[in-house]
VEXDREN-2710 file (C-alpha; in Angstrom, 1 decimal):
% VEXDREN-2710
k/r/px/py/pz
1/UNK/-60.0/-5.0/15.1
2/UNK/-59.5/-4.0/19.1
3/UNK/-59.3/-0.4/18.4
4/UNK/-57.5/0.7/21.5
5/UNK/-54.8/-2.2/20.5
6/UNK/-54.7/-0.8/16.8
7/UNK/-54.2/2.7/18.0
8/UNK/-51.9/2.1/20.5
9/UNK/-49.5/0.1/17.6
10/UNK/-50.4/3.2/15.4
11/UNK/-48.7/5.3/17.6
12/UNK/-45.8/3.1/18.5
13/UNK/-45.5/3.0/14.8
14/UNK/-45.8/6.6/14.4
15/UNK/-42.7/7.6/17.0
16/UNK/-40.5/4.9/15.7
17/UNK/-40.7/6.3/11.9
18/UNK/-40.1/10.0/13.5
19/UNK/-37.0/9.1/13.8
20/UNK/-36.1/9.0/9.6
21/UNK/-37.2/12.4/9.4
22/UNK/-33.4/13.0/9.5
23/UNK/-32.2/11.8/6.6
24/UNK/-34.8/13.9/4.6
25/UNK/-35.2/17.1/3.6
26/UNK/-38.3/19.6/3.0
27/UNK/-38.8/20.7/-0.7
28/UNK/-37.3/23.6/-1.5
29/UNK/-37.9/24.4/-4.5
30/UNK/-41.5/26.0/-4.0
31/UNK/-40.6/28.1/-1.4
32/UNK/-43.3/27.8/0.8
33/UNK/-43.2/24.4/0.8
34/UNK/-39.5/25.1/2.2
35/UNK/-40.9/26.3/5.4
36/UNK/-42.1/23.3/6.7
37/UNK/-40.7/21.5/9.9
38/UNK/-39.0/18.7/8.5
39/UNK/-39.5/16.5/11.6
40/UNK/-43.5/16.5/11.8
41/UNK/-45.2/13.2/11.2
42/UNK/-48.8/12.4/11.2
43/UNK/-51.1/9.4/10.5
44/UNK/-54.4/8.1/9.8
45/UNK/-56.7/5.8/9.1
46/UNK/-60.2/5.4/8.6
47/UNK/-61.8/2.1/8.3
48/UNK/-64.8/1.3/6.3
49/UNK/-67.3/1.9/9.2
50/UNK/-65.8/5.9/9.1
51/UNK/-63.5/5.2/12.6
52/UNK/-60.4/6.8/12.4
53/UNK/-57.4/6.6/14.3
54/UNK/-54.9/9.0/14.3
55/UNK/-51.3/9.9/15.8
56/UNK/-49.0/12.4/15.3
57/UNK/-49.4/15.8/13.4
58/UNK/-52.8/14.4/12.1
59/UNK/-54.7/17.5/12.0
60/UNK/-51.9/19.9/10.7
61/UNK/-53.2/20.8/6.7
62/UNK/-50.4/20.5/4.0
63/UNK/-51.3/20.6/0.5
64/UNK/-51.9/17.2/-1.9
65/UNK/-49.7/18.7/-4.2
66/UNK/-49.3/15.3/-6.3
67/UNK/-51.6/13.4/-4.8
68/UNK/-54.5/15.6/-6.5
69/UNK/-53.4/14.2/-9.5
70/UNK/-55.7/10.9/-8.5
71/UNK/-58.6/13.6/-7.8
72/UNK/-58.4/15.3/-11.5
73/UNK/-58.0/12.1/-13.2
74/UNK/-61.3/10.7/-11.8
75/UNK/-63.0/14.0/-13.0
76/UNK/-61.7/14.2/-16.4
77/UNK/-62.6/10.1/-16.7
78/UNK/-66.1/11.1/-15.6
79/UNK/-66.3/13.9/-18.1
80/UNK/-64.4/12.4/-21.0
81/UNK/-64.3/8.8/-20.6
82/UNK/-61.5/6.5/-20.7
83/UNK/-60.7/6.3/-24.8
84/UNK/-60.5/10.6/-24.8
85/UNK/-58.7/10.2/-21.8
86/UNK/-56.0/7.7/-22.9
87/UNK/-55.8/8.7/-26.3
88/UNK/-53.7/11.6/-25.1
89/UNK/-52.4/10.2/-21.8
90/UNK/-50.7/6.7/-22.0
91/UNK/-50.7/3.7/-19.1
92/UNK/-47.3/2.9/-18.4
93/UNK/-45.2/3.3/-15.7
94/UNK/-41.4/5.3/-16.1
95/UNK/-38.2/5.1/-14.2
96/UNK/-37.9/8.8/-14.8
97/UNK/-38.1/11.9/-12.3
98/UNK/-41.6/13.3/-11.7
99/UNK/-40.6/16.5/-13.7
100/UNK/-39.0/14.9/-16.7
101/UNK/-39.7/16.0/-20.1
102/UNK/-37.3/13.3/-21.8
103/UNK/-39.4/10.5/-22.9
104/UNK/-42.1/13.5/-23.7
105/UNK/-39.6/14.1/-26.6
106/UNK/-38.3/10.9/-27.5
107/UNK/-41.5/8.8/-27.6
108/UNK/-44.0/8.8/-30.5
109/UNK/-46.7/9.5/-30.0
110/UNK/-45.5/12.9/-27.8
111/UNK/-48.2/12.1/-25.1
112/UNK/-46.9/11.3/-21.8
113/UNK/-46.8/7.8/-20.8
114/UNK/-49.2/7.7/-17.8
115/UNK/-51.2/10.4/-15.6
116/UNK/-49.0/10.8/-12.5
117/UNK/-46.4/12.4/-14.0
118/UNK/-46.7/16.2/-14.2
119/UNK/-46.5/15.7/-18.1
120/UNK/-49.2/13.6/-18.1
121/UNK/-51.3/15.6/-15.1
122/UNK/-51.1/18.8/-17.2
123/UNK/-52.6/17.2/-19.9
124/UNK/-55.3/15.8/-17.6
125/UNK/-56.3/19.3/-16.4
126/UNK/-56.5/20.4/-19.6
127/UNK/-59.4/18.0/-20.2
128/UNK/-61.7/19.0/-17.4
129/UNK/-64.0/21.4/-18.5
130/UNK/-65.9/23.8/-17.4
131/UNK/-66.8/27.8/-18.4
132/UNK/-63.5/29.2/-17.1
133/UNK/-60.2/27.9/-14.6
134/UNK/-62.8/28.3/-11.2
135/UNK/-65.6/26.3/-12.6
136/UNK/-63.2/23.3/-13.6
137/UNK/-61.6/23.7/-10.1
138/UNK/-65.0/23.7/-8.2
139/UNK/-65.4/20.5/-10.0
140/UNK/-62.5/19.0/-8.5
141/UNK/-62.9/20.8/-5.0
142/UNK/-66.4/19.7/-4.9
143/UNK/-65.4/16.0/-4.9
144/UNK/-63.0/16.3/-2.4
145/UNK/-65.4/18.2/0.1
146/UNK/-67.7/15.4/-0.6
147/UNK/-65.3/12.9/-0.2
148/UNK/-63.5/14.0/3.6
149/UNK/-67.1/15.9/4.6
150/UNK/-65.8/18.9/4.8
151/UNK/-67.2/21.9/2.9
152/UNK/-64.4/24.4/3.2
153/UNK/-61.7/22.3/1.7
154/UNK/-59.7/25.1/-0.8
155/UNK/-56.9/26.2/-2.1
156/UNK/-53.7/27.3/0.1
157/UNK/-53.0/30.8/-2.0
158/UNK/-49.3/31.2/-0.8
159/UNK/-48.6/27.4/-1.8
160/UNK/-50.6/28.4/-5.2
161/UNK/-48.5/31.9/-5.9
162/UNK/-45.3/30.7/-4.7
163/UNK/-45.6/27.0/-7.3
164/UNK/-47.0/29.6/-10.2
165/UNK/-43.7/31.8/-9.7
166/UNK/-41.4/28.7/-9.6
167/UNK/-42.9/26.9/-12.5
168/UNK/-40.8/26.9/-15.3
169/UNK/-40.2/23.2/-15.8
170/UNK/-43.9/22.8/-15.7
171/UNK/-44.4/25.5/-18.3
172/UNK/-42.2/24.0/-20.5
173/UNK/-43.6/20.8/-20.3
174/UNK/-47.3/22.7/-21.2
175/UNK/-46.0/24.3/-24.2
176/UNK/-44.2/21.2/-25.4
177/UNK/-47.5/19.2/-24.9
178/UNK/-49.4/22.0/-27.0
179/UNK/-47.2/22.0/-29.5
180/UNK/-47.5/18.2/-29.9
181/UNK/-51.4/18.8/-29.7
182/UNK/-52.1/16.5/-26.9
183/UNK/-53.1/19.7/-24.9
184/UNK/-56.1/22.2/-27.7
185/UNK/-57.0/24.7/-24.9
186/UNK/-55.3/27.8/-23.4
187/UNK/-52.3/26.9/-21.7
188/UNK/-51.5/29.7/-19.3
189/UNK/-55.4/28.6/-18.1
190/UNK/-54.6/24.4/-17.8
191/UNK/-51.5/25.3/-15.8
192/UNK/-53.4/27.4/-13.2
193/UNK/-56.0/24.7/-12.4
194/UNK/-52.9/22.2/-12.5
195/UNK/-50.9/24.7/-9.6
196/UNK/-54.2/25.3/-8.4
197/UNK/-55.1/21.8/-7.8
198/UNK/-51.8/20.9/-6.5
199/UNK/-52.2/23.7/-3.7
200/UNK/-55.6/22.4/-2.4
201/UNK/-55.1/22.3/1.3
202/UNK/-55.8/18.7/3.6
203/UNK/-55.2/17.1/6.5
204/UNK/-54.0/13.5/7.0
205/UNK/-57.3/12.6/8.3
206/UNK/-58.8/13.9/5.5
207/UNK/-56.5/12.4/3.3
208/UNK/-57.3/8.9/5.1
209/UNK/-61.1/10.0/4.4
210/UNK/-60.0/10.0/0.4
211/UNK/-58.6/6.8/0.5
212/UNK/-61.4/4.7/2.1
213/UNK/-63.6/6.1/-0.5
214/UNK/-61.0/4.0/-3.3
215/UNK/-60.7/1.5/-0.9
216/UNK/-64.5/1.1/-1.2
217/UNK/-64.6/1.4/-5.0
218/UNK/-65.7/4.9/-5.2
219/UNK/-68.2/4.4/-2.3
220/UNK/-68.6/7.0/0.4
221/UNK/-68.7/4.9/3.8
222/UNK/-70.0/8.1/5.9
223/UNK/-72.9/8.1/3.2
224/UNK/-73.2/5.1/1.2
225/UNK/-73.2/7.7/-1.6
226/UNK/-71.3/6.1/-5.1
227/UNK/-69.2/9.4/-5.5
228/UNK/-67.8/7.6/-8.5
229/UNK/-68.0/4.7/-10.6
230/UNK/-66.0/1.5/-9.5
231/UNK/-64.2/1.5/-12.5
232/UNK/-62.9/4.8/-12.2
233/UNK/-61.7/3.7/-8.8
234/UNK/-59.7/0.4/-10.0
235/UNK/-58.1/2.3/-13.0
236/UNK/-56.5/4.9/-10.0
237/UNK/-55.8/2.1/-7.7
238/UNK/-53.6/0.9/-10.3
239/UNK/-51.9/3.7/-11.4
240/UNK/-51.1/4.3/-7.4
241/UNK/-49.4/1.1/-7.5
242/UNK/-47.4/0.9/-10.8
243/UNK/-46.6/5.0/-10.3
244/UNK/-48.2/6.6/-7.8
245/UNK/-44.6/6.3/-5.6
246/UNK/-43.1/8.5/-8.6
247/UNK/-39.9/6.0/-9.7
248/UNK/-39.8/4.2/-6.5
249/UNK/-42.9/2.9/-7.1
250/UNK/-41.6/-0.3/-7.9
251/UNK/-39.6/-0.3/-4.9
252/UNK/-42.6/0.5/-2.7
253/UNK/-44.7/-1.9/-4.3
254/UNK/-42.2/-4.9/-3.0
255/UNK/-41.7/-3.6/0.3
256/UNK/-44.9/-2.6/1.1
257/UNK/-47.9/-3.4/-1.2
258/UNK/-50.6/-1.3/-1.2
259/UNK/-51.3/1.5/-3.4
260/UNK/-50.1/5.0/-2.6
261/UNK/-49.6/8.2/-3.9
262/UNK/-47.4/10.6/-2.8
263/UNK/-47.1/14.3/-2.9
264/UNK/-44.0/16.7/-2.0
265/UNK/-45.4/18.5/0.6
266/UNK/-44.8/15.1/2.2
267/UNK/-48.3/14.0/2.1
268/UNK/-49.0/10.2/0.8
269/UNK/-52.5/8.5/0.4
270/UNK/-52.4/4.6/0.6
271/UNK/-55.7/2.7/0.3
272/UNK/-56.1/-0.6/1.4
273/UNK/-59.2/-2.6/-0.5
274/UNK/-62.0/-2.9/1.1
275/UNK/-60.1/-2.5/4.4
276/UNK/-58.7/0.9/5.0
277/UNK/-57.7/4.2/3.8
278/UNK/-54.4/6.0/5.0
279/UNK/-53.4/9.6/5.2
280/UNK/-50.0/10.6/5.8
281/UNK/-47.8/13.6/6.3
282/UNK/-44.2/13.6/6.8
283/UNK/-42.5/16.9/4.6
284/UNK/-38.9/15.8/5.2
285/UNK/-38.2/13.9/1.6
286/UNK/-35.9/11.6/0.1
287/UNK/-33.9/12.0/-3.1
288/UNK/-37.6/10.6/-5.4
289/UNK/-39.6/13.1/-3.6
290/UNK/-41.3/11.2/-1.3
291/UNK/-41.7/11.4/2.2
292/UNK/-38.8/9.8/4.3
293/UNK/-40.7/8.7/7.4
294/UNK/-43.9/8.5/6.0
295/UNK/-42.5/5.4/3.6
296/UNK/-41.1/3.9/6.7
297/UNK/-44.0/3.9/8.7
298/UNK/-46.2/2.3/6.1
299/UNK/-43.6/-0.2/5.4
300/UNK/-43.7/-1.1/9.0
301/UNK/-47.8/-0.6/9.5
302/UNK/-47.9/-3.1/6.7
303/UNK/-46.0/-5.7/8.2
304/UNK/-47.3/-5.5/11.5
305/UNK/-51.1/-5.5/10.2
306/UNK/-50.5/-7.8/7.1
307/UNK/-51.7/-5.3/4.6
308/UNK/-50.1/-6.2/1.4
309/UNK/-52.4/-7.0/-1.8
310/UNK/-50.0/-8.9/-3.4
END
């Protein structure tokens, strides 16, 4: 790859998707969250010799909100292995909202269908363990700092306190998931690691940093450290492609082909295998949650670089 070529497309890429930020807006229903400029846009990519190329607000820090969700399941799978783990978290994708609670109480079993919903992601950080709610954080935050190389990674507190105070939906969702038993330990406890996790703070170079490490099958390319097994990694890169888009996932996986996750503090993760990891931040959302021109831009980077696994 001509690097000054790639970068120079990056950022061509970059301004043209700037423009969508319009026809977003920031979320708004954690507050702080709501103060965000809706028209930043940042990007980049680290390739698997650890260059990265950047344009935009790449160094501004947002929190992975969803996108953590990827982080806790690889810990509680290499805690608990995949049986515990899937016995009380199903595989399938759902057409429903992020937040839903409606096939929670429809299907039987009540476990939610797969882990990227925050159903199912509640009942994942109930099954990291650890003495008390820090310890079972560290666990996660200690990956991560492996993972981007950068020890001071930690939790945003205003992004924490202000999701905590907002949470209702989420609480009722816990107490539902209790009562159907998928969730044994204290629930007031799995929900703070769970708002927590969600407020860990990043930057899209970071968040690149994360996605080369899936892209090389759990694989640290700065290191050549195995931060996790390969397995692990191809069970997330799947979930990233059949729901990591929450329900446009589908839709993304048609028009552009790699697997992603998203956040709403307009942060998404895509990893290409074996070729690339992308970090993105773009807080101005669409209607599913998911960042307006950061979906654009790796619809076009996709096209223009051939990136598509399928």
């Amino acid at each position: 790859m001509n690097l000054e070529l790639a970068t120079q497309q990056l950022k061509r890429l970059r301004d043209d998707a700037q423009t969508c930020t319009g026809n977003g807006k920031v979320a708004s229903y954690i507050p702080e969250l709501a103060k965000e400029d809706p028209c930043q846009l940042g990007v980049s990519i680290c390739l698997p010799d650890g260059t990265i190329l950047s344009a935009g607000e790449a160094d501004k820090p947002f929190t992975l909100q969803s996108i953590s969700k990827i982080f806790s399941l690889i810990v509680a799978l290499c805690q608990n292995g995949q049986q515990y783990v899937f016995e009380r978290v199903g595989k399938e994708p759902t057409g429903d909202p992020f937040n839903s609670i409606i096939k929670l109480e429809t299907i039987k079993p009540h476990k939610p269908l797969n882990p990227m919903i925050n159903a199912g992601a509640i009942a994942v950080a109930g099954m990291i363990r650890g003495k008390n709610v820090q310890a079972r954080l560290d666990c996660i935050l200690d990956m991560l700092r492996k993972m981007t190389g950068n020890p001071e990674i930690q939790v945003n507190h205003a992004v924490y306190c202000s999701e905590k105070k907002t949470a209702d939906r989420n609480r009722a969702l816990a107490w539902f998931l209790k009562d159907s038993g998928v969730l044994t330990g204290d629930v007031e406890e799995t929900l703070d690691l769970y708002f927590q996790h969600c407020s860990i703070e990043v930057t899209a170079k970071e968040v690149a940093r994360l996605g080369m490490v899936l892209a090389a099958d759990g694989i640290d390319v700065y290191t050549g450290d195995r931060v996790f097994p390969a397995e692990v990694a191809r069970i997330c890169k799947t979930f990233m492609v059949t729901c990591g888009m929450y329900n446009a996932s589908g839709e993304f996986a048609i028009d552009v082909g790699i697997p992603a996750k998203s956040g709403v503090a307009g942060g998404i993760m895509a990893t290409v295998p074996q070729r690339m990891g992308i970090g993105v931040f773009g807080p101005a959302l669409d209607e599913k949650g998911n960042s307006v021109s950061g979906v654009n831009l790796l619809e076009s980077l996709s096209k223009e670089w051939n990136l598509g696994i399928f």
